[in-house]
One Martini backbone bead per residue (centre of mass of N, CA, C, O) as a GRO file, in nm:
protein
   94
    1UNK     BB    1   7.938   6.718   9.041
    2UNK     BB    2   8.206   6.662   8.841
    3UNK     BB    3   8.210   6.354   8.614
    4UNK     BB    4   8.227   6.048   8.519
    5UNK     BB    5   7.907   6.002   8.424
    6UNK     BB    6   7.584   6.007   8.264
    7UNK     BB    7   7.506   6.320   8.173
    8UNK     BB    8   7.810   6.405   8.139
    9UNK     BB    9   7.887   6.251   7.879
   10UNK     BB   10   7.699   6.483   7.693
   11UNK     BB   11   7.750   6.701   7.947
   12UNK     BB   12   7.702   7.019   8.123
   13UNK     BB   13   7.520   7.115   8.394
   14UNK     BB   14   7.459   7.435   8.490
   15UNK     BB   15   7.285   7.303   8.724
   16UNK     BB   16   7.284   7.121   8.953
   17UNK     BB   17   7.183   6.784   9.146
   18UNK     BB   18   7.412   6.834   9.367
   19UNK     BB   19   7.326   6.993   9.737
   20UNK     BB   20   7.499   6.929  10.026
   21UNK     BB   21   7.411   7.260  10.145
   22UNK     BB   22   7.131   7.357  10.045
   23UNK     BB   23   7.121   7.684   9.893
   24UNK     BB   24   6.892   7.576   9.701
   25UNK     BB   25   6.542   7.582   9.694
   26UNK     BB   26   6.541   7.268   9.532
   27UNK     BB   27   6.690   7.158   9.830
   28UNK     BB   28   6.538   7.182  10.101
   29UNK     BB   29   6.465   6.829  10.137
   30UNK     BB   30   6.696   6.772   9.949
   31UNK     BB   31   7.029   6.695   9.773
   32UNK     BB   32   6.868   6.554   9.557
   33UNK     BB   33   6.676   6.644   9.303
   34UNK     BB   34   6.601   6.398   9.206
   35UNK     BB   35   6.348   6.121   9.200
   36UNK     BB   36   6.200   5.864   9.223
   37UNK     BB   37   6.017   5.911   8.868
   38UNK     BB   38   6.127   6.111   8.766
   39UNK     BB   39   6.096   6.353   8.501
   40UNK     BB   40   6.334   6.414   8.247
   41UNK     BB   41   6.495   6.718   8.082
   42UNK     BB   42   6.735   6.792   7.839
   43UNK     BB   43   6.867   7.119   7.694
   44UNK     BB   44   7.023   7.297   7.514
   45UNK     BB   45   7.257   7.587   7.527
   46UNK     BB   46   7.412   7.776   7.543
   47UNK     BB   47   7.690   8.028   7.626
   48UNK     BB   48   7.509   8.234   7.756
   49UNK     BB   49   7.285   8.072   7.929
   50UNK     BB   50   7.499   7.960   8.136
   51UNK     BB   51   7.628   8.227   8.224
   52UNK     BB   52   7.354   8.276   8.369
   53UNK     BB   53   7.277   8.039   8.541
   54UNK     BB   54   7.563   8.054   8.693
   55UNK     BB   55   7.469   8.302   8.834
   56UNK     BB   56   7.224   8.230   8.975
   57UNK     BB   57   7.346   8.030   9.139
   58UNK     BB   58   7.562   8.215   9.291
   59UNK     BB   59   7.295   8.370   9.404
   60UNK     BB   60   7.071   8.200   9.457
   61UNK     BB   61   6.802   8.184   9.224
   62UNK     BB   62   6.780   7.931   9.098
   63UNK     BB   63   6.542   7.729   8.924
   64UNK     BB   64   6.390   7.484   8.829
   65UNK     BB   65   6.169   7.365   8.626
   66UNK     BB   66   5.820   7.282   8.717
   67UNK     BB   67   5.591   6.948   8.702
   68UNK     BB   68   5.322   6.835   8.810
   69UNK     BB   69   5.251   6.480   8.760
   70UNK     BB   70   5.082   6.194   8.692
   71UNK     BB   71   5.162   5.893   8.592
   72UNK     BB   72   5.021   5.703   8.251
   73UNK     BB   73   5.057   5.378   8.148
   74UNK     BB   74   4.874   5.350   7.942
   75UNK     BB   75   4.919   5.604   7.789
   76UNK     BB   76   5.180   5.512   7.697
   77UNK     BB   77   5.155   5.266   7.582
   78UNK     BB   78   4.923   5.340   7.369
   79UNK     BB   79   5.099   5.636   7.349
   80UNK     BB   80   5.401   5.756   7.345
   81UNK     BB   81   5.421   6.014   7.175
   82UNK     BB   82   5.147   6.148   7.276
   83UNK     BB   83   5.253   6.137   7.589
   84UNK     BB   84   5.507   6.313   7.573
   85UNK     BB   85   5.346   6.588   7.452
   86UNK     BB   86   5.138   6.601   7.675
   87UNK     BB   87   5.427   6.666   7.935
   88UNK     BB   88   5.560   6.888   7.791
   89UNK     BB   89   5.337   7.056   7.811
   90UNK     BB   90   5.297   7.115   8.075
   91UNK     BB   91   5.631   7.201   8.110
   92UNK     BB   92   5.569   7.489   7.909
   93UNK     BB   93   5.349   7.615   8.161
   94UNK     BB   94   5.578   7.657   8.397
   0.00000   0.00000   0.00000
């Protein structure tokens, strides 16, 4: 649902993040993709690529990348770039 507040605030993204018709596989569970604690990335894309998304979404193929994590507050507090770079890691592998 566009309109403003939150992370439209600085862009609007290519695929939903709430479907309440539950029609995207990411969607089968619950009709809000986030979760309380799920740790998010946005990342810039191309007007190719939203328009590629935006097909998906239509066809109903889109998925979000997606990788399971534990989160370990003590690596983070102790040195939280590298505990980033960590995470990222993760699911650049997904």
């Amino acid at each position: 649902m566009r309109g403003a507040g939150g992370y439209q605030m600085f862009g609007i993204a290519a695929a939903p993040i709430f479907d309440p018709a539950q029609s995207l596989a990411d969607f089968k569970d619950f009709m809000v993709f986030f979760r309380p604690g799920d740790i998010v990335k946005f990342k810039p894309i191309t007007e190719a690529e939203y328009r590629a998304i935006q097909t998906q979404v239509s066809d109903g193929t889109f998925r979000y990348r997606q990788a399971p994590v534990t989160f370990d507050l003590s690596k983070a507090l102790a040195d939280p770039e590298r505990y980033n770079r960590e995470l990222m890691e993760v699911l650049d592998r997904a």
